[in-house]
VEXPATI-995648 format. One record per residue (C-alpha): residue number from 1; x, y, z. Coordinates in steps of 0.02 Angstrom, whole numbers. Last residue first. Example, Ala and Ser with C-alpha at 12.3 -4.5 7.8 and 13.67 -1.06 7.14 Angstrom:
<recs>
> 2, 684, -53, 357;
> 1, 615, -225, 390;
</recs>
This chain:
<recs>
> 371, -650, -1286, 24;
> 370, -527, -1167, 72;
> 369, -468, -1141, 259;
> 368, -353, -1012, 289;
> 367, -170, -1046, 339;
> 366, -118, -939, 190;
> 365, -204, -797, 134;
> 364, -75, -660, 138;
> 363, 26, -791, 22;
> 362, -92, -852, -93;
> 361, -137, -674, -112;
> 360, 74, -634, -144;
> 359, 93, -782, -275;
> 358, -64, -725, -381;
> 357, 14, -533, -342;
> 356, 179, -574, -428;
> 355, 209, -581, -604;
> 354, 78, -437, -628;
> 353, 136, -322, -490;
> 352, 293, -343, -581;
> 351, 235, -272, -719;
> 350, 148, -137, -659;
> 349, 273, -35, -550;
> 348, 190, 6, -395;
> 347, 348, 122, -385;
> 346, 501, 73, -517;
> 345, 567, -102, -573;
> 344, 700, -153, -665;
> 343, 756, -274, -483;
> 342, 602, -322, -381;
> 341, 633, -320, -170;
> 340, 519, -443, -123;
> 339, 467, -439, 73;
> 338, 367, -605, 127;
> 337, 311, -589, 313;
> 336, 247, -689, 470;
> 335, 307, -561, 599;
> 334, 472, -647, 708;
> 333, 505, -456, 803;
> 332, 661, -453, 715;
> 331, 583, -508, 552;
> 330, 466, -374, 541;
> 329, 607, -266, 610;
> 328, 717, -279, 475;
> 327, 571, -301, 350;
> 326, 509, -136, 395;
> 325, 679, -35, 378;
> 324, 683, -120, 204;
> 323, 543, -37, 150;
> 322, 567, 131, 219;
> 321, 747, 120, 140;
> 320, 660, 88, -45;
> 319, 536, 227, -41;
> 318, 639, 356, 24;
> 317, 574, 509, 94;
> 316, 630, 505, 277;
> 315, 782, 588, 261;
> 314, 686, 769, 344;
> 313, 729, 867, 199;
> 312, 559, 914, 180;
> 311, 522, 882, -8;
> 310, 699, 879, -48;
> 309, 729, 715, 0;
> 308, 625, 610, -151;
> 307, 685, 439, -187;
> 306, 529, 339, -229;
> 305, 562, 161, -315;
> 304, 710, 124, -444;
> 303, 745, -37, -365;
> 302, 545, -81, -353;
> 301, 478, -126, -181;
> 300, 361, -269, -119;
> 299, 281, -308, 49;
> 298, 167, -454, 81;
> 297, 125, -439, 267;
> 296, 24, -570, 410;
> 295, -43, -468, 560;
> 294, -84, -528, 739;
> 293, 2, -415, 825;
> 292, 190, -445, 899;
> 291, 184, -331, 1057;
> 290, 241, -137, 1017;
> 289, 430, -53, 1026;
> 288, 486, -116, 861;
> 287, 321, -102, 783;
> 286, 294, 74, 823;
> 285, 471, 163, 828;
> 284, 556, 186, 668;
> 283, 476, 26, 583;
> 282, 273, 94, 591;
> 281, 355, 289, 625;
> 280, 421, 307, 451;
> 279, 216, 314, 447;
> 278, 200, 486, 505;
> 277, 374, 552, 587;
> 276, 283, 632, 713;
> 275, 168, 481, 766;
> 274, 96, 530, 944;
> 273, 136, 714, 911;
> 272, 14, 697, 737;
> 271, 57, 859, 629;
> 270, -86, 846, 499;
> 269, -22, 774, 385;
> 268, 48, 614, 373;
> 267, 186, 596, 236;
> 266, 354, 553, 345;
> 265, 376, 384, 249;
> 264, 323, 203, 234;
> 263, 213, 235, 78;
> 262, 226, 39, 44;
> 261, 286, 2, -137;
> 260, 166, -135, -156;
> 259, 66, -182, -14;
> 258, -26, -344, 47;
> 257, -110, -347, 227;
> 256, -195, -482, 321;
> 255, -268, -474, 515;
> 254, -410, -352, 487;
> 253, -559, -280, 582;
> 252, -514, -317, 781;
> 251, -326, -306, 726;
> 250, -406, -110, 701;
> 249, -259, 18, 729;
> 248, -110, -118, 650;
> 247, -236, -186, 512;
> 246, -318, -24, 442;
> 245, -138, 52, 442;
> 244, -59, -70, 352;
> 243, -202, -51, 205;
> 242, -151, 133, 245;
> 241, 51, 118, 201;
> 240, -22, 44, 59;
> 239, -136, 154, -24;
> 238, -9, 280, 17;
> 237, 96, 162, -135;
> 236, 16, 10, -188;
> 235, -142, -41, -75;
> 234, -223, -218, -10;
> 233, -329, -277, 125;
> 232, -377, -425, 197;
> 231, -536, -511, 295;
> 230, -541, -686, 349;
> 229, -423, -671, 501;
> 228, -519, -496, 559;
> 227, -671, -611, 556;
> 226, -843, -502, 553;
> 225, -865, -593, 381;
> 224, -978, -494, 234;
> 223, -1170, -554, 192;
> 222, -1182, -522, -1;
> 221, -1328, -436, -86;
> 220, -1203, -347, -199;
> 219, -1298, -169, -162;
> 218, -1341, -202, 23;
> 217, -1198, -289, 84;
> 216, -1091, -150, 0;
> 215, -1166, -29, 71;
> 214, -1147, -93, 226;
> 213, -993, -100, 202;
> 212, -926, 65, 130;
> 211, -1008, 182, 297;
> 210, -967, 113, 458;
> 209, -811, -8, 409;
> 208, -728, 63, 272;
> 207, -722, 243, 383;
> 206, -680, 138, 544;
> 205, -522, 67, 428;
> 204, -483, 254, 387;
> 203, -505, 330, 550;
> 202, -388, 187, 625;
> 201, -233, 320, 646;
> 200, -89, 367, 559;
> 199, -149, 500, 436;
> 198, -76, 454, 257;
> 197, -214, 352, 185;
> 196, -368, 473, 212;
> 195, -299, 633, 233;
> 194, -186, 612, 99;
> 193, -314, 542, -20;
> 192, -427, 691, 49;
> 191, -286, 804, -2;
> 190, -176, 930, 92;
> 189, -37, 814, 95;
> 188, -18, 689, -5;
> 187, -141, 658, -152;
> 186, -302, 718, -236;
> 185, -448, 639, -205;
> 184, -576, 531, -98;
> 183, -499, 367, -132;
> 182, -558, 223, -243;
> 181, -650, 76, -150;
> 180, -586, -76, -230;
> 179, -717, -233, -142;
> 178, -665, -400, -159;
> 177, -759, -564, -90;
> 176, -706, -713, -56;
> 175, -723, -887, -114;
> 174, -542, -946, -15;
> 173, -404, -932, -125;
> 172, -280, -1084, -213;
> 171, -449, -1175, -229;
> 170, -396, -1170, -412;
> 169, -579, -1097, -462;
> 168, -557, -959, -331;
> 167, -357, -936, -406;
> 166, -416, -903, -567;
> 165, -553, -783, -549;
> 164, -468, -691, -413;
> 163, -333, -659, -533;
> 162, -497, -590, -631;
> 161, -544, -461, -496;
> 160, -360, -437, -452;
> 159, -346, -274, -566;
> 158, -474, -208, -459;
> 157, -397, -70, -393;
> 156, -518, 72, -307;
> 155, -399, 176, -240;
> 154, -340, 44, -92;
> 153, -399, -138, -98;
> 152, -521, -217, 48;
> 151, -517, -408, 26;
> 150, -667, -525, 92;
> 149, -720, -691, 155;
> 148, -906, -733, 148;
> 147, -1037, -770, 259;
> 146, -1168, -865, 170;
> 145, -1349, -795, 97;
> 144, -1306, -817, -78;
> 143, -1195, -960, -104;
> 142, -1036, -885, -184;
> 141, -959, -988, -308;
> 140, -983, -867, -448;
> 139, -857, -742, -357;
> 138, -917, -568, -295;
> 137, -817, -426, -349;
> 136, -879, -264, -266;
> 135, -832, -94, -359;
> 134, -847, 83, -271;
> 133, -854, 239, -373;
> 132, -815, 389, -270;
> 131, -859, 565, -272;
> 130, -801, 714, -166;
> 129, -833, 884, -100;
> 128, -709, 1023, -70;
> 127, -668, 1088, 118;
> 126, -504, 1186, 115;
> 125, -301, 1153, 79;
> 124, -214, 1294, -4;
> 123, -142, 1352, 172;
> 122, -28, 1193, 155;
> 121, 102, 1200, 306;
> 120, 213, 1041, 309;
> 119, 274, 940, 449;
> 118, 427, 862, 523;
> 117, 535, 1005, 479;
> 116, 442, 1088, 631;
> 115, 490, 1284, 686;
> 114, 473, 1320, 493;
> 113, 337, 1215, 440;
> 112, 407, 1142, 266;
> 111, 301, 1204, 113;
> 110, 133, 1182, 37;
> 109, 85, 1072, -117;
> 108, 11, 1193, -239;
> 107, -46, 1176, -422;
> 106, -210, 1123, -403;
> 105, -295, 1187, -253;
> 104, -311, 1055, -98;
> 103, -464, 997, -103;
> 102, -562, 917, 86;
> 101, -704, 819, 102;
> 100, -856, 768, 244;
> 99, -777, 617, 283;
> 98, -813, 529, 448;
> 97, -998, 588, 437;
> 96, -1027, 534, 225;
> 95, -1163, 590, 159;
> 94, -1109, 760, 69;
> 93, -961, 678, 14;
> 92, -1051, 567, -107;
> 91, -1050, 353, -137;
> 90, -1072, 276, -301;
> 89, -1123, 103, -346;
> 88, -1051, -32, -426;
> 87, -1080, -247, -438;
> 86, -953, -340, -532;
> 85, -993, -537, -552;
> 84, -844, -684, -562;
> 83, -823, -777, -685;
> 82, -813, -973, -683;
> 81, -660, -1043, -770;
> 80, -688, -1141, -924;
> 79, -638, -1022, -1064;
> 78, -463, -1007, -948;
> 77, -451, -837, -842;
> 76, -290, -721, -910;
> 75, -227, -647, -743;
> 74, -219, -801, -679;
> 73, -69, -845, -815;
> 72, 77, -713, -733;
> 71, 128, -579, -822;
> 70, 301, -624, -859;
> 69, 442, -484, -759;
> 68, 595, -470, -830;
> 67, 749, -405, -717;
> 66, 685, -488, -594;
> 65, 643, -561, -391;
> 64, 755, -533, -241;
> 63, 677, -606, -87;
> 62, 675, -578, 94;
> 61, 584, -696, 229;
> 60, 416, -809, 229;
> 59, 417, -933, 112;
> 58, 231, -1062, 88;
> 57, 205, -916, -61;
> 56, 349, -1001, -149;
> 55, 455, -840, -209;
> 54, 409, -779, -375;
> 53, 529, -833, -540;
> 52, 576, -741, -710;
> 51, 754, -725, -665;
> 50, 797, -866, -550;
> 49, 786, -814, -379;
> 48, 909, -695, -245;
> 47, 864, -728, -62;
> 46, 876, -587, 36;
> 45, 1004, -500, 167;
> 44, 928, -318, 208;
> 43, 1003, -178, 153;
> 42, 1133, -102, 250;
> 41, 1263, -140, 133;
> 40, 1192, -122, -15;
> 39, 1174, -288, -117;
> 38, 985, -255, -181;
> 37, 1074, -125, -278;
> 36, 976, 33, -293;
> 35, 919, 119, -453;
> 34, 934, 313, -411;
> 33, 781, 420, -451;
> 32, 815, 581, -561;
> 31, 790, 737, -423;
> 30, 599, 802, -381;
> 29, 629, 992, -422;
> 28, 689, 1118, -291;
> 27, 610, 1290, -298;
> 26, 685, 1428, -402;
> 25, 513, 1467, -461;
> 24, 575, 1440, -659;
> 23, 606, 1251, -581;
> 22, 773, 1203, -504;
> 21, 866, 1046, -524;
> 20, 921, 925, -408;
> 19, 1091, 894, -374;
> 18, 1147, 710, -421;
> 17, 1142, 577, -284;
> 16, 1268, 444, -252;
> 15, 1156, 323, -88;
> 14, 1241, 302, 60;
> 13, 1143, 194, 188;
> 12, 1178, 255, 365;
> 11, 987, 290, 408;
> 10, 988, 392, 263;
> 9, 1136, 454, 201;
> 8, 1124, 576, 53;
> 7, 1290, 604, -38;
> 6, 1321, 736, -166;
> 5, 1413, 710, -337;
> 4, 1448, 891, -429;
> 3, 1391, 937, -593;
> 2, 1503, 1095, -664;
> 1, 1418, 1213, -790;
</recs>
């Protein structure tokens, strides 16, 4: 059988693509991921570092970071350093008025709307309950009773719980708080994950802000900041594209973002006319067109990242271009942002998330006041 080289160009990037191969439906399989050179031309022009080495968290601007990636020492705490306490407590569907749950049956994904490539149909998609387990980090220098700092992070990640550790007893962070709140399901379209992270809107943030608060300030008996500057949040993947979103509808809520492998895509669903190309939209349209907002960005992205076309052939399903179509404009419009492009590295890829998020919360947090 004869393999023949294709050629996807995406926003005039050429990227060598092999065909994709069918499944026993005759549908299209997700096709082996390319590894892109940071070099492309196209791509945006970035620093290259030292193998083994983070950009300086006082740099804003485009870095190249890899092949090896060290875990970096704050995620280990020293004997000596203060730890941190992790309250929990559940929250239900059935409570909740912004999100009363959706399921999208196992095994299905929809398909391409036929008069609207932009779009997918998923008839599978109904109301289904869901459960959540939140977790609140709050430091051992808290002084119960003061206002505290605070970091949102998408599907309930708290692998910077002891990073936080580290860096609180450095005075490299602020004493803040973090809360993981873990999503409501599923994922893309048709899901409440989907729904939640993917829909290009400030439902989300208003979602965090009426209903996971509060509860948080009662269960952790901590009093949380009304300061969008002193309040962050953080996401890999959708989870990321909606800790952007929470910050660009609401810059009354939050003013610092940090995202690894940034959904930056066509993945909203519904249909949104105002947004029809979902969150390709943020560097397609939205931030080039809008005033500069008050909103300070870590972005990362792996070279073998997302590269999926064929789920609705729209050429607004890759990972990597999405990425670097934000830091183009981020840096046209003169953002405050650090974009690290991290070669041997695929999506939210775990080691490099652990060389590099001490570097990127010193980052998203700089200019505020530590003491």
């Amino acid at each position: 059988m004869y393999r023949f080289l294709s050629i996807l160009v995406i926003t005039g990037l050429a990227i060598a693509q092999t065909p994709a191969p069918r499944g026993g439906s005759g549908r299209a399989q997700r096709p082996p991921v390319p590894t892109r050179d940071p070099h492309t031309g196209g791509y945006v022009q970035a620093t290259e570092l030292p193998d083994g080495t983070v950009p300086s968290p006082k740099a804003d601007g485009n870095f190249i970071i890899g092949p090896t990636h060290p875990a970096a020492p704050e995620f280990t705490p020293g004997p000596d350093v203060p730890r941190g306490q992790i309250f929990d407590f559940t929250m239900e569907s059935k409570d909740s008025k912004i999100y009363p749950g959706i399921f999208r049956e196992q095994g299905t994904f929809g398909s391409v709307n036929a008069s609207n490539i932009y779009t997918l149909d998923v008839p599978t998609s109904h109301a289904g309950p869901w459960t959540r387990r939140i977790r609140v980090y709050v430091p051992k220098q808290y002084v119960a009773g003061s206002v505290a700092p605070f970091i949102v992070t998408a599907d309930g990640d708290a692998s910077l719980f002891p990073v936080l550790d580290s860096m609180i007893a450095a005075k490299r962070l602020p004493v803040m708080v973090a809360i993981a709140i873990p999503s409501g399901g599923g994922d893309a379209q048709g899901s409440q994950r989907g729904l939640e992270y993917d829909t290009m809107s400030g439902l989300y943030a208003e979602f965090v802000e009426k209903e996971v608060l509060p509860r948080v300030e009662k269960e952790a008996n901590v009093k949380l900041t009304k300061d969008p500057n002193a309040r962050a949040t953080m996401g890999g993947s959708s989870g990321g594209s909606a800790a952007l979103e929470m910050a660009w509808y609401h810059t009354d809520l939050y003013h610092r973002v940090l995202t690894y492998s940034g959904t930056y895509v066509n993945q909203q669903w519904p249909f949104n006319p105002k947004t029809p190309h979902g969150a390709w939209n943020f560097h397609e349209t939205l931030i080039p067109n809008s005033p500069v907002k008050p909103i300070r960005i870590w972005m990362e992205v792996g070279d073998h990242d997302l590269f999926n076309p064929n789920v609705m052939r729209d050429n607004m399903h890759d990972w990597v271009v999405a990425n670097e179509e934000m830091a183009k404009v981020l840096a046209a419009k003169g953002y405050h942002y650090q974009y690290v492009f991290s070669e041997n590295a695929g999506h939210v890829d775990g080691p490099t998330k652990r060389q590099t998020l001490p570097e990127a919360l010193e980052y998203v947090w700089a200019g505020y006041p530590i003491k």
